[in-house]
C-alpha positions as CSV (number, residue, x, y, z in Angstrom):
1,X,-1.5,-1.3,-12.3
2,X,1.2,-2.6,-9.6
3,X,2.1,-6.0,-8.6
4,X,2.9,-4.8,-4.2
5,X,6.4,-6.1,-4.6
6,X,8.2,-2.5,-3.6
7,X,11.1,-1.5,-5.4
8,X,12.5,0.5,-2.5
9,X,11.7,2.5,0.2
10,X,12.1,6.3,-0.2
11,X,12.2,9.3,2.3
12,X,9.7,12.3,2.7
13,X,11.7,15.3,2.2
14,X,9.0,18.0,2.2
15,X,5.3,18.0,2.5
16,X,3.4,21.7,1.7
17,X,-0.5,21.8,2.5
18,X,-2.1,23.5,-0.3
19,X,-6.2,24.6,-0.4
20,X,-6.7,21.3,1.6
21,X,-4.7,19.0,-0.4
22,X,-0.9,18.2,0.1
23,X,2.4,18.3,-2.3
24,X,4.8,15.4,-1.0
25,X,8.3,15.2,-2.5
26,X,9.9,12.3,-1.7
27,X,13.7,11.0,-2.3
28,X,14.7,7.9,-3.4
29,X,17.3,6.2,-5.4
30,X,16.2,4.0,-8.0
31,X,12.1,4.9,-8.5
32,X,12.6,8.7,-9.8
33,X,15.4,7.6,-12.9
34,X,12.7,6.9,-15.2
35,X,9.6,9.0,-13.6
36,X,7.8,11.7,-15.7
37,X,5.6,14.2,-14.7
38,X,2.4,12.5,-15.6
39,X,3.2,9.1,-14.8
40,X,1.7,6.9,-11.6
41,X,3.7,5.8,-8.7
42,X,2.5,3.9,-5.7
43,X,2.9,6.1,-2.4
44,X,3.0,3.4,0.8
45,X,0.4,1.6,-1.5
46,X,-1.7,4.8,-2.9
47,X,-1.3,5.3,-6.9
48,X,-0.5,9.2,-7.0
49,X,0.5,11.5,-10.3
50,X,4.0,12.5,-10.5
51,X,4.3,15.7,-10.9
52,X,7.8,17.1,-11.2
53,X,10.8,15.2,-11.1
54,X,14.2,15.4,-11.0
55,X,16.2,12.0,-10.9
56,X,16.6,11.9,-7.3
57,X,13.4,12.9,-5.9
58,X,9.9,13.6,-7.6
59,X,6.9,15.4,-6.2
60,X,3.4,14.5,-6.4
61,X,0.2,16.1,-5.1
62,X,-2.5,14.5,-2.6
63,X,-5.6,15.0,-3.0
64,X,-7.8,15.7,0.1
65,X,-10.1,12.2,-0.4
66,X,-6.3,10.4,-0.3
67,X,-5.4,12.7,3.2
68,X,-8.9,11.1,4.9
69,X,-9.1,8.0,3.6
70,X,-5.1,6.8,4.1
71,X,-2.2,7.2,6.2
72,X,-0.7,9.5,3.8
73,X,-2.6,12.6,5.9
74,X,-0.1,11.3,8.9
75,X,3.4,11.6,6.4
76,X,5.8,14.3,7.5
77,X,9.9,15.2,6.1
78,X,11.9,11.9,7.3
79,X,9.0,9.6,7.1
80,X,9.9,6.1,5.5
81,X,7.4,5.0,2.2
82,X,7.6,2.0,0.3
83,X,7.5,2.9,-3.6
84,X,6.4,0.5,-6.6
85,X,6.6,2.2,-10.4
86,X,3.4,0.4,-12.2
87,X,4.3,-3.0,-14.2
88,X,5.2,-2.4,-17.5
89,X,3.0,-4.6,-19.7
90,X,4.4,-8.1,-20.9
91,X,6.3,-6.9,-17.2
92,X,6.2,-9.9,-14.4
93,X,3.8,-10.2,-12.1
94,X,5.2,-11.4,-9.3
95,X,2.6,-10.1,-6.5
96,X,-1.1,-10.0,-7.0
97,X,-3.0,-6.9,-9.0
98,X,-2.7,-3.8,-7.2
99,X,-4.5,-0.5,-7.8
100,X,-3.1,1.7,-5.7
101,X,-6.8,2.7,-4.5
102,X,-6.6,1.5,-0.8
103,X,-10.0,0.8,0.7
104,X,-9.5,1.2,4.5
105,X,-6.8,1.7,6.7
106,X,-5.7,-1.2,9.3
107,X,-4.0,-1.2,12.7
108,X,-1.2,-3.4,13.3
109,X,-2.1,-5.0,16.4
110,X,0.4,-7.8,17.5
111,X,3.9,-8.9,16.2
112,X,5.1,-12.5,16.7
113,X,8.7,-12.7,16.0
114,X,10.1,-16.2,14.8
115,X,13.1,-17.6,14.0
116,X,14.0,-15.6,10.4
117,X,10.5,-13.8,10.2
118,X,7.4,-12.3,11.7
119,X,3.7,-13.3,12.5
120,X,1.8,-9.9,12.4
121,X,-2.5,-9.5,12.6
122,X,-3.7,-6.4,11.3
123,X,-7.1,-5.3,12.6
124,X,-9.6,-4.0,9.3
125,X,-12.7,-1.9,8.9
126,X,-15.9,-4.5,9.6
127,X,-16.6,-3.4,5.7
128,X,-13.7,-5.2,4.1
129,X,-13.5,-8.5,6.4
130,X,-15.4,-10.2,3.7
131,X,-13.4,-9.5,0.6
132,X,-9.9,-11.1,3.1
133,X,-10.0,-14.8,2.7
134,X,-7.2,-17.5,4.2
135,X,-4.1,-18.1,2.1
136,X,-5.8,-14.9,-0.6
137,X,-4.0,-12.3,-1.3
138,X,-4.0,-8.4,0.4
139,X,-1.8,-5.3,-0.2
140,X,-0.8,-4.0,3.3
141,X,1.2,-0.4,2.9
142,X,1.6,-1.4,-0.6
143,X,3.3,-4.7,-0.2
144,X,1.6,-7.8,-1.8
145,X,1.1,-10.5,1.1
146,X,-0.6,-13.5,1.6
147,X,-3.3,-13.7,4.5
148,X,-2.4,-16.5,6.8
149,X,-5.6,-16.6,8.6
150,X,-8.6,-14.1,8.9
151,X,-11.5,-13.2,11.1
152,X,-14.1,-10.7,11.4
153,X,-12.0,-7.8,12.5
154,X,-8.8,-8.8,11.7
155,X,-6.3,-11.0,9.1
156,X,-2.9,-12.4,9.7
157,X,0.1,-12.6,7.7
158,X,3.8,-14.0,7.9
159,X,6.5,-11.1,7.1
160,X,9.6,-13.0,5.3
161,X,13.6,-11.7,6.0
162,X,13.2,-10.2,2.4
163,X,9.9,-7.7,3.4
164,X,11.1,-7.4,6.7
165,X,14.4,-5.9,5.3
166,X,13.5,-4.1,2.3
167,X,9.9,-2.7,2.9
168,X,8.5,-0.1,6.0
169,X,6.7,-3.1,7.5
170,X,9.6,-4.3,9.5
171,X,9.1,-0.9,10.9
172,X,5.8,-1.1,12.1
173,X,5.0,-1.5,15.6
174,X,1.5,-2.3,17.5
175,X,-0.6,0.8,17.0
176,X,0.8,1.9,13.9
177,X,-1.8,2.5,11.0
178,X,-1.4,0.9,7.7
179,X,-2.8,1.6,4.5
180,X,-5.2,-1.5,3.5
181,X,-6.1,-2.7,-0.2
182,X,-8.2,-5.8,-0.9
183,X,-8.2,-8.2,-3.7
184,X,-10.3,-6.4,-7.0
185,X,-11.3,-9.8,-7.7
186,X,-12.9,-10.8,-5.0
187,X,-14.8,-6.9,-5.3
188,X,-16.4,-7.8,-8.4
189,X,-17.3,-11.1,-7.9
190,X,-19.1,-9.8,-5.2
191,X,-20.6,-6.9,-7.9
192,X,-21.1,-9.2,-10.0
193,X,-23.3,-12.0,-8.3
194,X,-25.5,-9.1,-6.7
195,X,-26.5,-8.3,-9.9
196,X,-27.3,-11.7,-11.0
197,X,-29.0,-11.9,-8.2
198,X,-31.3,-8.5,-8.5
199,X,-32.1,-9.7,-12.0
């Protein structure tokens, strides 16, 4: 489980197609000191299995349902990711509840700057508009934000100095794809009164 508050943003150094799938290796700083092959880490908001490791870097593979249904198919060496370790239970959280399985991929459509941050809407898949509601939460490229305002093809939300700095979504620009996951809760409520209603 992850919180979307990114610990730092790392740097693709090599990416190797393999029977359909991918191996990413990607460098960072600070997320690979305490990684073990086995453990999770969040990818630009997609849980993925470490697989080798080495203090600096760590490699992880990506499976073919993660190339089609994310951005992660579009990485290549020099691309920018935001990286989250899970939250260590009794660990804070200080986002919402993450997965790290994103359910649709978004298109940054406008930027508004402002005077120390950013307006930005972000169109979504028809099939997720009703699980975004205003001031709710939503995990955009991994990064825990709250939805300013919503419709039924897009959502906005308000980039602070700290996520414009510290995350890749200061990088973003109109047209750029971004990795979209919605509140569990508000999926299994849903789940939930469906079946009390079938009964």
């Amino acid at each position: 489980m992850f919180t979307g508050l990114v610990e730092e943003v790392g740097t693709v150094l090599r990416r190797t197609e393999r029977d359909g799938a991918a191996v990413l290796t990607v460098a960072a700083t600070t997320v690979p000191a305490d990684l073990r092959p086995g453990d999770s880490v969040a990818v630009d908001g997609v849980c993925l299995t470490v697989t080798d490791v080495d203090g600096r870097s760590f490699t992880a593979d990506v499976m073919p349902e993660s190339l089609r249904r994310t951005t992660l198919g579009l990485l290549a060496p020099g691309s920018r990711v935001n990286l989250e370790r899970p939250v260590p239970a009794g660990g804070r959280l200080g986002g919402h509840l993450v997965q790290g399985h994103v359910d649709g991929v978004g298109t940054v459509r406008t930027r508004r700057p402002g005077a120390r941050w950013e307006e930005v809407d972000i169109t979504l898949p028809s099939t997720l508009a009703r699980y975004v509601a205003e001031k709710g939460s939503i995990a955009v490229d991994g990064v825990s934000l709250t939805v300013t305002g919503c419709d039924a093809d897009s959502f906005g939300v308000a980039l602070v100095p700290t996520t414009l700095a510290q995350t890749t979504l200061g990088d973003r620009a109109p047209g750029d794809r971004v990795n979209l996951e919605v509140d569990v809760v508000a999926k299994y409520v849903e789940r939930l009164l469906a079946a009390r209603a079938a009964a």
